[in-house]
C-alpha positions as CSV (number, residue, x, y, z in Angstrom):
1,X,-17.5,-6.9,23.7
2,X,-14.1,-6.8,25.9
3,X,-10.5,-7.6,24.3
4,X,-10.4,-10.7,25.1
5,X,-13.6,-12.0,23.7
6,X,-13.0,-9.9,20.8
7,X,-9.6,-12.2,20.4
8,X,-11.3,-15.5,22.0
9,X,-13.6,-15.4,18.7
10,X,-10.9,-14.3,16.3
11,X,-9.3,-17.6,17.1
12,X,-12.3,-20.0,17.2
13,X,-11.9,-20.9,13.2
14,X,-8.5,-21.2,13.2
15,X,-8.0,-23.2,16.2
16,X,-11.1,-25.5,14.5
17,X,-9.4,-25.7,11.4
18,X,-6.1,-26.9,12.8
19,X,-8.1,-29.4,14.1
20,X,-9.6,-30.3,11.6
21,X,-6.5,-30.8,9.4
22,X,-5.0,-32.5,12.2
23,X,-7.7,-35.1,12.5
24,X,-7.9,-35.8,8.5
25,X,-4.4,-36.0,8.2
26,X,-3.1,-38.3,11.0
27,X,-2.7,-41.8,9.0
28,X,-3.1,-40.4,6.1
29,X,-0.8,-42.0,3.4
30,X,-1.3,-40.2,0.8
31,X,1.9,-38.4,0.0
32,X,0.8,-34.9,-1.4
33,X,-1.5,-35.3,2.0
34,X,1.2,-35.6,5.1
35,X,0.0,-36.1,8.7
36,X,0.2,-32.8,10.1
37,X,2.8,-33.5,13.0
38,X,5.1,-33.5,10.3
39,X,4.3,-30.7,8.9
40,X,5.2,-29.3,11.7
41,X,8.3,-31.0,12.6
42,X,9.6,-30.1,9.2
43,X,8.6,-26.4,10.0
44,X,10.2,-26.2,12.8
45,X,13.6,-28.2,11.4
46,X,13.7,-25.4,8.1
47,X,12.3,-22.2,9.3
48,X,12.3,-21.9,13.2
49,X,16.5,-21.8,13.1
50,X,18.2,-22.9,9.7
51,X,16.2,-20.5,7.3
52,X,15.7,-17.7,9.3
53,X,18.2,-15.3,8.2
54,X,19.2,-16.9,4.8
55,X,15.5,-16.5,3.4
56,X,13.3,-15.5,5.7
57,X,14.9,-12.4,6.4
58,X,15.9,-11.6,3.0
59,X,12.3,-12.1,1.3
60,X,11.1,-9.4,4.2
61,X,13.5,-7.2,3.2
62,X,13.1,-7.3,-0.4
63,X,9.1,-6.4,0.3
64,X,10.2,-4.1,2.8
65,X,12.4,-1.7,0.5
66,X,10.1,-2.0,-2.3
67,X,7.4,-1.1,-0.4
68,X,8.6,2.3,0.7
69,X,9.9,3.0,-2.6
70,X,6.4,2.5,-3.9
71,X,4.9,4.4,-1.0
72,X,7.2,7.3,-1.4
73,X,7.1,7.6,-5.4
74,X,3.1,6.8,-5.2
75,X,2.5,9.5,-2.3
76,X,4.5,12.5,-4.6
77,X,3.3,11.3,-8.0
78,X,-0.4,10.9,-6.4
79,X,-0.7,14.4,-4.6
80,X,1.4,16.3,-8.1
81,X,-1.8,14.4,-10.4
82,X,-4.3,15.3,-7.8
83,X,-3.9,18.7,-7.8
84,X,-3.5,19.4,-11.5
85,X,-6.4,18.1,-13.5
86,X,-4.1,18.7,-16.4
87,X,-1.4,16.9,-15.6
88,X,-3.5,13.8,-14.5
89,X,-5.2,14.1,-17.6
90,X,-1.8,14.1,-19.7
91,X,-0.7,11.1,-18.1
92,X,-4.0,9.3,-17.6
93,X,-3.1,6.7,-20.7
94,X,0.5,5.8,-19.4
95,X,-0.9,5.1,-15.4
96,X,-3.5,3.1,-17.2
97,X,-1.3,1.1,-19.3
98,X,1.4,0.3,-16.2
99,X,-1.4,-0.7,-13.9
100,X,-3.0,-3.4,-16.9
101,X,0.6,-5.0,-17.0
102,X,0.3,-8.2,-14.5
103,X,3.5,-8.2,-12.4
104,X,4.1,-11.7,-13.4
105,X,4.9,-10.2,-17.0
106,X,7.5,-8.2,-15.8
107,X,9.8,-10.9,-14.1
108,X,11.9,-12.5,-17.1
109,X,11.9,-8.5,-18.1
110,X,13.5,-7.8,-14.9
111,X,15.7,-10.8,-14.6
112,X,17.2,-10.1,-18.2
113,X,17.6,-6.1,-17.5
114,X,18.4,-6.9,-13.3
115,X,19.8,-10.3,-13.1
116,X,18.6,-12.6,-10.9
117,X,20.0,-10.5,-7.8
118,X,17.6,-8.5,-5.3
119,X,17.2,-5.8,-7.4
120,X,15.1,-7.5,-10.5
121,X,12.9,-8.7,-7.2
122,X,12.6,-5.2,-5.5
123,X,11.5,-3.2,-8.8
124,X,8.9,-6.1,-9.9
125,X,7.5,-6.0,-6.3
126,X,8.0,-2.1,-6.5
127,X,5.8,-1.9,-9.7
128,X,2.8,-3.6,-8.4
129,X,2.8,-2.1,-4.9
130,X,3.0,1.6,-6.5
131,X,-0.3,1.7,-8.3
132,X,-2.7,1.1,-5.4
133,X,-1.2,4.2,-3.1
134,X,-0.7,6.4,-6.4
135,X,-4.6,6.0,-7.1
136,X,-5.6,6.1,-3.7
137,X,-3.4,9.1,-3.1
138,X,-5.2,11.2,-6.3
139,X,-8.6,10.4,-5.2
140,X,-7.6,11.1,-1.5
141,X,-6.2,14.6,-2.4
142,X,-9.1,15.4,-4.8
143,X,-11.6,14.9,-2.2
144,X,-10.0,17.3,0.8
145,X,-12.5,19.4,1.5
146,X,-12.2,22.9,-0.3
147,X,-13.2,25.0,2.5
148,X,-10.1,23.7,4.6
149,X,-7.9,25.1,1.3
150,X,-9.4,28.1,1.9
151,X,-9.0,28.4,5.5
152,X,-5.4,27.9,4.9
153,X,-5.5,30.9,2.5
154,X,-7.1,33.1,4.9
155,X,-4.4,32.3,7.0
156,X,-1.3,32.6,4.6
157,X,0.2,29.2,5.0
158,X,2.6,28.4,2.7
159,X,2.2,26.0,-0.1
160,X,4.9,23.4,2.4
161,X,2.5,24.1,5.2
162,X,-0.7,23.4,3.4
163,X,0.8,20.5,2.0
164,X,2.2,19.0,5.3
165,X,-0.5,20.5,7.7
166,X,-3.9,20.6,5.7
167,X,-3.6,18.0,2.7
168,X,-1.5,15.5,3.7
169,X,-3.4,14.3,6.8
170,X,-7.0,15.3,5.3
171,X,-5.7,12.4,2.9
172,X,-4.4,10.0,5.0
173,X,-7.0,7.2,5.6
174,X,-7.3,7.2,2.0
175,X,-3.4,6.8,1.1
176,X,-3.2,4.5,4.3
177,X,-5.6,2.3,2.4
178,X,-3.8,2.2,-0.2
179,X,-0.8,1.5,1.0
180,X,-2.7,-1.7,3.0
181,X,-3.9,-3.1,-0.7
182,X,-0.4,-2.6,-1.9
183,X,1.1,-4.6,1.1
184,X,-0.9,-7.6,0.2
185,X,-0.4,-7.1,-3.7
186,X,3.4,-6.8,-2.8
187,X,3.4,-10.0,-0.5
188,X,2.2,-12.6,-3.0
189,X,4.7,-10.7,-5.7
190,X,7.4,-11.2,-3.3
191,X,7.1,-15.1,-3.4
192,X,6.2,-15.2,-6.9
193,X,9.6,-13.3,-8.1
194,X,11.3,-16.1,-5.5
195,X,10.2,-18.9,-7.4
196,X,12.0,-18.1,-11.2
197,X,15.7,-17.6,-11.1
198,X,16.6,-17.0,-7.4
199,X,18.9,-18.9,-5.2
200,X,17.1,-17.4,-1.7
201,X,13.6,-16.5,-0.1
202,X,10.9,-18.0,1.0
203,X,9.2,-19.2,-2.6
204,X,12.8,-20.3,-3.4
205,X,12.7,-23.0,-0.8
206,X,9.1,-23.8,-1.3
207,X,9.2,-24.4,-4.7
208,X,12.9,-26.4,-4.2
209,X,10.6,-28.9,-1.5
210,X,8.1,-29.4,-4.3
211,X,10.7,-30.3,-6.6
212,X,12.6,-32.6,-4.5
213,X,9.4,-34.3,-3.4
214,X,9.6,-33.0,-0.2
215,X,6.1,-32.3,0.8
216,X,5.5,-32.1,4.2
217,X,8.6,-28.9,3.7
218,X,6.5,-27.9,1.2
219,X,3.9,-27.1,3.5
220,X,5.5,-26.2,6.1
221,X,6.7,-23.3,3.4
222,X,2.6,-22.5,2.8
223,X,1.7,-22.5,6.1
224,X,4.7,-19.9,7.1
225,X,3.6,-18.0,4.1
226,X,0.5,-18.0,5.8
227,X,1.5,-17.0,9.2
228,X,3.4,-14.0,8.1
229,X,0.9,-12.8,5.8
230,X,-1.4,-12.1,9.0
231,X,1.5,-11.1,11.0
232,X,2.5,-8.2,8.8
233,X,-1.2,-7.2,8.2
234,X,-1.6,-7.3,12.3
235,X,1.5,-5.1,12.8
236,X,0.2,-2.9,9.4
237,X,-2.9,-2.2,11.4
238,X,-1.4,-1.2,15.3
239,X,0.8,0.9,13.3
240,X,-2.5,2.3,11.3
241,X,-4.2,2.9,14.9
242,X,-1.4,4.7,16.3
243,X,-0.7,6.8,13.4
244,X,-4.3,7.6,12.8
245,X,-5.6,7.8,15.9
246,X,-7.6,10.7,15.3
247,X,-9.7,9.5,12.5
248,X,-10.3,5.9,13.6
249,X,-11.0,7.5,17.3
250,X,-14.0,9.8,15.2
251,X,-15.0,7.0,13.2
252,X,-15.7,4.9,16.3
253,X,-17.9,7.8,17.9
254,X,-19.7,8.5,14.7
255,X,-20.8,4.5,14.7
């Protein structure tokens, strides 16, 4: 199947749906129910130019920074408890009992220790986000292959250049997955933080429609949720392909 079939079919529900909505919704008078051509008008009145840098922005830079804070910390924390069975095995209870705390716990915690500035926001997102990459990172680096280790003995590489140039990208797919579930994790955090104590972000001016009875804003707020949800797992997945070209390319052939 070409590209463009490929992205003709991908667009066949969505496009149906719209309609859909579209159809049910014109006359409607139901007021949690707006038609949608002013959902749309009030999308493009709040987000297309006013909101754009005063929450848009802000909200993508909060998940953004906690993100690569999670990634970073996960990746080293993962690959030190991969390697050392004892280690892992000393700290086994604490990773347990920080990935059984919802995130949603954590957000008066944060806002009484943080405030209610980006911080209290970027260490709640930060939380949720690190578990799925740490996990996926200690299972990654327990499963390398043991003969590549020993290959890399034979040859006397360092313990930097095993680490950067055998165990590293022997893990990758697996910590790239990882950091894909912590992505989506991180994204519905980062509204939820926005909607208690806040005075910016995306949830922020969602929930302030809903309380001002301003629905069609309201969903105009869901729908952009929407819409950037797949636009950051689109862009998560070119960036994927590029960076692991060489496994998705064997994959492919294997299939």
């Amino acid at each position: 199947m070409s590209t463009m079939a490929r992205t003709g079919l991908r667009l066949v529900i969505p496009v149906a749906l719209v309609l859909l909505w579209w159809a049910t919704s014109v006359g409607s008078t139901s007021p949690f129910y707006p038609p949608l051509p002013d959902v749309f008008e009030s999308f493009g009145e709040t987000w297309i130019f006013a909101q754009l840098s005063a929450d848009v922005i802000p909200s993508l830079r909060r998940l953004l920074i906690a993100l690569v804070l999670a990634t970073a910390t996960g990746v080293a924390a993962g690959v030190a408890l991969g390697r050392s069975r004892r280690l892992a095995d000393a700290l086994n209870p604490l990773v347990q009992f920080g990935r059984s705390i919802p995130g949603t716990a954590l957000v008066p915690i944060s806002v009484l220790l943080f405030g209610i500035g980006d911080n209290a926001k970027i260490v709640v997102i930060g939380f949720v986000c690190l578990f799925p990459v740490l996990l996926n990172t200690v299972d990654a680096v327990r499963g390398v292959d043991p003969q590549l280790e020993d290959v890399a003995r034979s040859f006397r590489l360092t313990r930097t250049q095993r680490l950067t140039h055998i165990l590293l990208p022997s893990a990758a797919p697996q910590i790239t997955a990882g950091i894909r579930t912590a992505l989506g994790i991180g994204f519905i955090m980062m509204v939820i933080t926005e909607l208690y104590a806040t005075a910016n972000g995306i949830g922020f001016v969602t929930m302030s429609a809903r309380n001002a009875f301003d629905i069609p804003q309201m969903w105009a707020g869901t729908v952009l949720l929407g819409l950037l949800g797949v636009t950051l797992s689109a862009l998560f997945a070119l960036a994927e392909r590029r960076v692991l070209r060489w496994h998705i390319g064997m994959t492919e052939r294997n299939h």
